[in-house]
VOMI-145457 format. One record per residue (C-alpha): z, y, x. Coordinates in steps of 0.5 Angstrom, whole numbers, plus 500, padded with zeros to 3 digits. Each point is the difference from the previous one (the first is absolute). Layout:
BEGIN
ATOM  up north east
ATOM   Z     Y    X
...
//
This chain:
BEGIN
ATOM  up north east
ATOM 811   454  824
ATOM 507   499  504
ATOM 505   495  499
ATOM 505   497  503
ATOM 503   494  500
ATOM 507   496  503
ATOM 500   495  506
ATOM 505   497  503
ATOM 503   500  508
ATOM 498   495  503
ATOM 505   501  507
ATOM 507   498  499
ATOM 506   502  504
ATOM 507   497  499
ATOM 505   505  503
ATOM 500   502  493
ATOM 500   494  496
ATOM 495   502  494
ATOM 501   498  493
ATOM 493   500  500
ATOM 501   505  492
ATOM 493   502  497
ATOM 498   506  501
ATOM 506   502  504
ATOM 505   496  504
ATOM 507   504  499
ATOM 503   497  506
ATOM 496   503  505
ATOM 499   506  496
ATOM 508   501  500
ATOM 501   498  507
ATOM 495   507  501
ATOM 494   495  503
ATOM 493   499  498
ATOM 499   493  496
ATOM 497   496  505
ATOM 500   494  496
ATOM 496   502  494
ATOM 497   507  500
ATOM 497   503  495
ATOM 493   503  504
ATOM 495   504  495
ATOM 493   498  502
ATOM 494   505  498
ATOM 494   497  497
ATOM 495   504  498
ATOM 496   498  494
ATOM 492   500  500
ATOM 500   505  505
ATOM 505   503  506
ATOM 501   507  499
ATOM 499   505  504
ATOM 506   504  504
ATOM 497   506  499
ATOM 501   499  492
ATOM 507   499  500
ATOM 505   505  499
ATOM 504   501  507
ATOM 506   499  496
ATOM 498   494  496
ATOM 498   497  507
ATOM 507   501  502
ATOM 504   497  494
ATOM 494   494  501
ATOM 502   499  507
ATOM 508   501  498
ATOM 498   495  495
ATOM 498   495  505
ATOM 508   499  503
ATOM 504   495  497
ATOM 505   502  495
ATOM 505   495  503
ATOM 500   505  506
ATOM 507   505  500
ATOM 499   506  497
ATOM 504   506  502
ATOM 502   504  506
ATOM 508   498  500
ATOM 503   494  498
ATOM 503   501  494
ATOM 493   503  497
ATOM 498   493  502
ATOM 505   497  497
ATOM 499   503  493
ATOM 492   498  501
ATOM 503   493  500
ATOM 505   502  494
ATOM 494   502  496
ATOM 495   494  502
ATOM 507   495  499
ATOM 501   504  492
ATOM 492   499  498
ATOM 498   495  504
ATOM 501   496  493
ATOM 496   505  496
ATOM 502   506  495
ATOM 498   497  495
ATOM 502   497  493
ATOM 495   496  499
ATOM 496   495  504
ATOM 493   502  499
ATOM 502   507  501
ATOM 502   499  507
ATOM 496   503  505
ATOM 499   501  507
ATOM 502   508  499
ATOM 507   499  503
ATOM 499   494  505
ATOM 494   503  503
ATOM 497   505  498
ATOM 506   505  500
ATOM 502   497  508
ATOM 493   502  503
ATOM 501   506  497
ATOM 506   500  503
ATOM 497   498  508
ATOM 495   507  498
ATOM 503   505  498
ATOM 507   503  502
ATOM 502   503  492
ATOM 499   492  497
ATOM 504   498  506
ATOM 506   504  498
ATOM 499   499  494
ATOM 500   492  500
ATOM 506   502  505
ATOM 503   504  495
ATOM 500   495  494
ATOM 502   494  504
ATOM 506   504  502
ATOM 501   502  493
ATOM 499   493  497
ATOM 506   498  506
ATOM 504   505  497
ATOM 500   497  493
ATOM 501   493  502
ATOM 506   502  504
ATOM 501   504  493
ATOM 500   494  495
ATOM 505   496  505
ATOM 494   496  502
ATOM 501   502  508
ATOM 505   496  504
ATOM 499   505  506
ATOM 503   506  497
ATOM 504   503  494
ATOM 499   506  497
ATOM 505   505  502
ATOM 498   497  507
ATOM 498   508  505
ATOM 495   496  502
ATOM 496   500  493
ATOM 500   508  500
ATOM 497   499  507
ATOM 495   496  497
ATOM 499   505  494
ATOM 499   505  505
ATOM 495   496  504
ATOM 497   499  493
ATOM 499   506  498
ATOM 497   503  507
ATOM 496   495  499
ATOM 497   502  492
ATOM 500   507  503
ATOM 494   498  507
ATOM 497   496  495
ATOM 498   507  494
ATOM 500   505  507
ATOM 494   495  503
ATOM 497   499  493
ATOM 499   508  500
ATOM 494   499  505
ATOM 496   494  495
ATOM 501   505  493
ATOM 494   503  497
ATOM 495   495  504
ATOM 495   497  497
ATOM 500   494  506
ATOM 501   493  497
ATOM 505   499  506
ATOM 504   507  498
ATOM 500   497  492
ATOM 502   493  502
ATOM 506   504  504
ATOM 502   504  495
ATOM 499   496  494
ATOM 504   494  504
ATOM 506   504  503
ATOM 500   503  493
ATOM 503   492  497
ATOM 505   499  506
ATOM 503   506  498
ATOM 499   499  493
ATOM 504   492  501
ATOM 505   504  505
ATOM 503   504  495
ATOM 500   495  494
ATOM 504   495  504
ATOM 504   507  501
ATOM 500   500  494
ATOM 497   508  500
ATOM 495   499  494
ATOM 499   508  499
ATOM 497   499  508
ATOM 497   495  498
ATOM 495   502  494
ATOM 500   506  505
ATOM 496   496  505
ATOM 497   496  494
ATOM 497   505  497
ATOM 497   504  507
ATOM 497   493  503
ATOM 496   498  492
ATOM 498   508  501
ATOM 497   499  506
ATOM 498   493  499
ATOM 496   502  494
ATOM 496   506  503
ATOM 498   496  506
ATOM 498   493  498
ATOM 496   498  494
ATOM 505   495  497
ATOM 495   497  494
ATOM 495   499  506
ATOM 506   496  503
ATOM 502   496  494
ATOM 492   498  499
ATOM 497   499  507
ATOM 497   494  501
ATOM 500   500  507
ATOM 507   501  504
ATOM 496   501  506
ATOM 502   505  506
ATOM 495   506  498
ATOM 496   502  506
ATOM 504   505  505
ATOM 507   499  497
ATOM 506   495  501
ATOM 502   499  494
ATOM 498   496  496
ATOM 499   500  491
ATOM 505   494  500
ATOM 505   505  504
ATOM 498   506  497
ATOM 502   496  492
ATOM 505   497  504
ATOM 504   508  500
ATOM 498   501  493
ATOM 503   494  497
ATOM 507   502  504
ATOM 500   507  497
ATOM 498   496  492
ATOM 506   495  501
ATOM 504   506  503
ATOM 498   504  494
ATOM 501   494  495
ATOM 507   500  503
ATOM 502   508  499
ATOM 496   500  494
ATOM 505   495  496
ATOM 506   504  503
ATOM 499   506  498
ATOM 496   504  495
ATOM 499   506  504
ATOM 494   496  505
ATOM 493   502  497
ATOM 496   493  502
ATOM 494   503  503
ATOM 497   494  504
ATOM 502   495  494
ATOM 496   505  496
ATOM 493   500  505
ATOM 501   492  501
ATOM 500   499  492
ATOM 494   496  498
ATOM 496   498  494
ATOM 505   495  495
ATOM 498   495  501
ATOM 498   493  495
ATOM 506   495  501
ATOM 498   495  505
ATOM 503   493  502
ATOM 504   500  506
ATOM 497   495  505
ATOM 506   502  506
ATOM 506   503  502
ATOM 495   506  503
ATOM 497   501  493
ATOM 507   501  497
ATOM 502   505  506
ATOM 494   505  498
ATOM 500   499  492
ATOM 508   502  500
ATOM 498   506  506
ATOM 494   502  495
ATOM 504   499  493
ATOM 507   504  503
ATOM 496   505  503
ATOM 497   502  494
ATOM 506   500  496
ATOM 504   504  505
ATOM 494   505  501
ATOM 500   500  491
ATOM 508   501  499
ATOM 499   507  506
ATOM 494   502  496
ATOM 504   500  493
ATOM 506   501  503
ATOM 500   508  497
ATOM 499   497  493
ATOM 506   496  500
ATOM 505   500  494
ATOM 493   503  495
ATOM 500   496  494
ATOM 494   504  498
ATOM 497   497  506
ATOM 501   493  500
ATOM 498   499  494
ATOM 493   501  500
ATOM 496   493  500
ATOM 497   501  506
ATOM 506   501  504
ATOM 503   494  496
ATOM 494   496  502
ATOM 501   502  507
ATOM 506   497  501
ATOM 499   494  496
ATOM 494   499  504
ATOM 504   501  507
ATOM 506   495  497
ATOM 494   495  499
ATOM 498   501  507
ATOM 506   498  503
ATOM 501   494  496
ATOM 493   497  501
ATOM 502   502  507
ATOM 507   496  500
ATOM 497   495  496
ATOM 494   498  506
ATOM 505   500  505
ATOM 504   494  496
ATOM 494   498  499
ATOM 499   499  507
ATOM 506   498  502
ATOM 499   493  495
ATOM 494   498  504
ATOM 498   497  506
ATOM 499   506  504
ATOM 507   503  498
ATOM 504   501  507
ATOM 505   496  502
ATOM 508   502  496
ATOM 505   502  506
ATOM 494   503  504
ATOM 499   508  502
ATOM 493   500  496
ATOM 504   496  494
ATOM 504   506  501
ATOM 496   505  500
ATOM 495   498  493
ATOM 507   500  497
ATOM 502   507  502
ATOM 493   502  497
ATOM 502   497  492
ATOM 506   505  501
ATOM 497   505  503
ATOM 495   500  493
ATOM 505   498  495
ATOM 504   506  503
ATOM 493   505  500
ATOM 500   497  492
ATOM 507   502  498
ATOM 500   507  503
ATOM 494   500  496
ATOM 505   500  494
ATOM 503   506  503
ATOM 495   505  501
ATOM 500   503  493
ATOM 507   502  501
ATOM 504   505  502
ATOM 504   499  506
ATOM 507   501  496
ATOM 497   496  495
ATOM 498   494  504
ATOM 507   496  500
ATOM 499   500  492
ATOM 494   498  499
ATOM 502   494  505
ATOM 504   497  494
ATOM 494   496  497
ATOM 500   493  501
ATOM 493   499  503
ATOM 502   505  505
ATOM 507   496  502
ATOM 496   493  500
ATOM 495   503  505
ATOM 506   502  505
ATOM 503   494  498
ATOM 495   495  503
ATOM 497   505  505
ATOM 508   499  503
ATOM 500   492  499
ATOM 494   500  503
ATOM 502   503  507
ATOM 506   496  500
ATOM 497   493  499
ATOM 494   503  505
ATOM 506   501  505
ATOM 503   494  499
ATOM 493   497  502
ATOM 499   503  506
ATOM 506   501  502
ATOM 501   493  504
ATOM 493   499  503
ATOM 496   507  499
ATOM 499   505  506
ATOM 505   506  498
ATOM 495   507  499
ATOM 502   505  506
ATOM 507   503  499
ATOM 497   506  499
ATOM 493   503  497
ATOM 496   505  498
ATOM 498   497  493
ATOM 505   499  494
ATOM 502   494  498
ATOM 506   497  497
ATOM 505   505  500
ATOM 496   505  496
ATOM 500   495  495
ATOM 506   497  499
ATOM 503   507  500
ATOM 496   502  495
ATOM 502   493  496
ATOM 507   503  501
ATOM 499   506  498
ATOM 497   498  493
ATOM 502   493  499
ATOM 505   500  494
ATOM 501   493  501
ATOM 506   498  504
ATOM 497   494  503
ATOM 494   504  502
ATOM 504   505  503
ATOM 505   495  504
ATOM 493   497  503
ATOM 497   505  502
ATOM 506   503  503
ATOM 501   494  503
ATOM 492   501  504
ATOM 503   506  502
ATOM 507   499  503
ATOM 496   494  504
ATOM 494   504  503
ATOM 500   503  506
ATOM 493   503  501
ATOM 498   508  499
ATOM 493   500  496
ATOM 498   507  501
ATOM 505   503  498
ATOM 503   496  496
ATOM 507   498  503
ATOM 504   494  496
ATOM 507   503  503
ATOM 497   508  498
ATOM 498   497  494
ATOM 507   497  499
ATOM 504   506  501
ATOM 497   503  495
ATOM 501   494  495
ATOM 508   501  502
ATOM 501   507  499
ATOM 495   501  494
ATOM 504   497  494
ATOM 493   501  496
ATOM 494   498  505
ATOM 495   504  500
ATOM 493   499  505
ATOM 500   503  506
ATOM 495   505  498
ATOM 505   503  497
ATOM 505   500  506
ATOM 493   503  503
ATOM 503   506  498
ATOM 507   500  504
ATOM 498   500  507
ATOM 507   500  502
ATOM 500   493  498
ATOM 494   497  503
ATOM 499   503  507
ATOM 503   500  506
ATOM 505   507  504
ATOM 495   504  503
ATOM 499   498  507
ATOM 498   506  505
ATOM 492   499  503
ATOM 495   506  503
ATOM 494   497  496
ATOM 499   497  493
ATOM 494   500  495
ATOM 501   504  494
ATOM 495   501  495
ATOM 497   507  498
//
């Protein structure tokens, strides 16, 4: 069995002063030198038994061997590729997550190393470190450029050239049953799907969603995955199990983001991933908060997809057995809720004002949201906004919406801002979704209020998109509606050789 593990650079030169940044030191990195002054070197140890050349596949051995650069070494042939590697590792160096226990070493370390491998990866990172450039200069938070600058539709070009080198170098990875292959295909795929949501492009972006969870769920066993004990390298590859679940998670919380946008996205990995209900449990830790609300919004989801044919039928939802299924669903997300206020009174709560303190907050909004969308799924589209009339449903938004607030109050002096932009979603989503349904006008000005305030993406959710809509529409309407108006939502058509598309 192969592992690997991360040790630091003992050698320290100083033409470059190192700010010694853990696993990567971004000044040596901008300047286009090796990090001298902390390195993250990869060294193989063999468990129990070293195996034998001969039975590693050639490729695999040499994305073994480029595995062993530092991740810190520039990447790229010209210096602006270089320069937008270091723009990606400056976007994710502080994770794509939402949450703290979902963060993970996918975009940190993983991604990079994959990078240093394989040229299409390269282009890839390359390509959305550009992307996520253009979106700073976009939102106004760029003081080096201004959007009608020509040196932006430069960067465009470069950007799109470099989208393009990354699908044609995938070309030779298709249909390759090798770890490395899949690993290449499956990551590249999540750099495109990220480009093209800070892009705002979400059609691209399911296309891209939905090729890489095809791939990923013809070629990797993903209960396996979710169950192995042991996260060890197996014998002849490079990835480990913890890598290979590090890739089906950002697929999930990419699916779980798309999925609550649109209505069109059948959840195919939510569905594999869906396990037996379990029993209410207490909830010892942040961590066991962040795997009941993953498992329960899950399941919700993946259950309003599969009745999504029967909404509107009265007949239908009138069978006890359907009522009992959604009132038992509704009582799984108040125990749910219940447990994590639990933990918060106890001696294990997390610190208010923290990241963690955050994270197990969003937790209880994103279940008090699954619960109230559990409300809906009887109802037909055109009848949802009628049937949000009933006052339990109005002091649900209600306290979801007070809620965010105080926990933005809270967090907003001391805690630890989560990414600017994410692949999940998060308070956006919500608190359009509280706008759109409130009828309650201090409910409406406080979640309008979060709104005007954000200035993060999640997924595809935008707070100034979701604004416009908001401004233009004197009914408001969820954006699945607007899904439907592709003119309102994506970006002009920019002219390149290569996309993918689904057939």
């Amino acid at each position: 069995m192969i592992i690997w593990v991360l040790i630091p650079s003992t050698s320290r030169k100083r033409r470059v002063k190192c700010d010694e940044g853990k696993p990567t030191c971004f000044k040596c990195m901008s300047a286009g030198k090796p990090c001298e002054g902390y390195a993250a070197a990869v060294r193989f140890v063999h468990d129990q038994r070293r195996v034998p050349r001969q039975e590693i596949p050639s490729q695999t051995r040499h994305f073994r061997n480029s595995f062993t650069r530092s991740i810190s070494s520039g990447v790229g042939k010209t210096h602006m590729e270089r320069q937008f590697f270091c723009s990606y590792r400056r976007a994710t160096e502080a994770g794509v997550s939402m949450h703290s226990c979902g963060v993970s070493p996918f975009w940190t370390t993983l991604a990079p190393q994959l990078g240093h491998c394989d040229e299409a990866v390269q282009h890839a990172l390359v390509a959305l470190g550009a992307t996520y450039h253009l979106y700073k200069v976009g939102k106004g938070a760029s003081s080096h450029l201004q959007v009608s600058s020509p040196a932006v539709g430069a960067l465009e070009r470069f950007t799109w050239r470099e989208y393009n080198l990354a699908i044609r170098n995938l070309h030779r990875h298709l249909d390759k049953p090798e770890p490395a292959s899949i690993a290449v295909v499956l990551v590249s795929c999540l750099a495109f799907i990220s480009l093209e949501l800070l892009r705002g492009d979400h059609y691209t972006a399911i296309a891209h969603m939905r090729n890489g969870i095809r791939i990923l769920m013809s070629a990797l066993d993903v209960r396996h995955l979710r169950a192995a004990a042991s996260r060890r390298r197996a014998r002849g590859s490079f990835l480990s199990d913890a890598d290979l679940w590090d890739i089906v998670t950002q697929f999930r919380n990419v699916e779980f983001a798309l999925g609550g946008f649109s209505s069109d996205i059948p959840l195919l990995l939510g569905q594999q991933l869906r396990g037996d209900t379990p029993d209410a449990r207490p909830i010892a830790s942040v961590a066991q908060g962040y795997d009941a609300r993953t498992q329960y919004v899950n399941e919700v989801m993946v259950r309003c997809w599969e009745l999504r044919e029967h909404r509107g039928s009265q007949v239908f939802w009138a069978q006890p057995h359907m009522q009992q299924e959604l009132h038992t669903l509704r009582r799984r997300g108040v125990a749910i809720m219940s447990a994590l206020e639990l933990l918060w009174a106890g001696p294990q709560a997390p610190p208010m004002g923290t990241w963690l303190s955050y994270s197990s907050q969003m937790d209880w909004l994103l279940v008090n949201s699954a619960r109230t969308m559990i409300q809906l799924v009887p109802f037909g589209i055109d009848s949802h906004l009628k049937m949000a009339q009933d006052p339990c449903f109005q002091d649900e938004l209600s306290r979801g919406v007070s809620f965010a607030a105080k926990m933005l109050l809270a967090h907003n002096l001391e805690g630890k801002p989560p990414s600017d932009y994410t692949l999940e979603t998060g308070l956006i989503a919500l608190m359009y979704w509280s706008y759109v349904y409130s009828t309650r006008l201090g409910t409406k000005e406080a979640a309008l209020r979060i709104l005007q305030e954000s200035t993060q993406r999640e997924g595809p959710w935008d707070a100034s998109l979701g604004l416009g809509f908001l401004s233009r529409d004197t009914k408001p309407r969820l954006l699945i509606s607007f899904w439907r108006e592709p003119q309102a939502i994506t970006h002009p058509a920019i002219p390149w050789q290569l996309r993918v598309v689904e057939h």
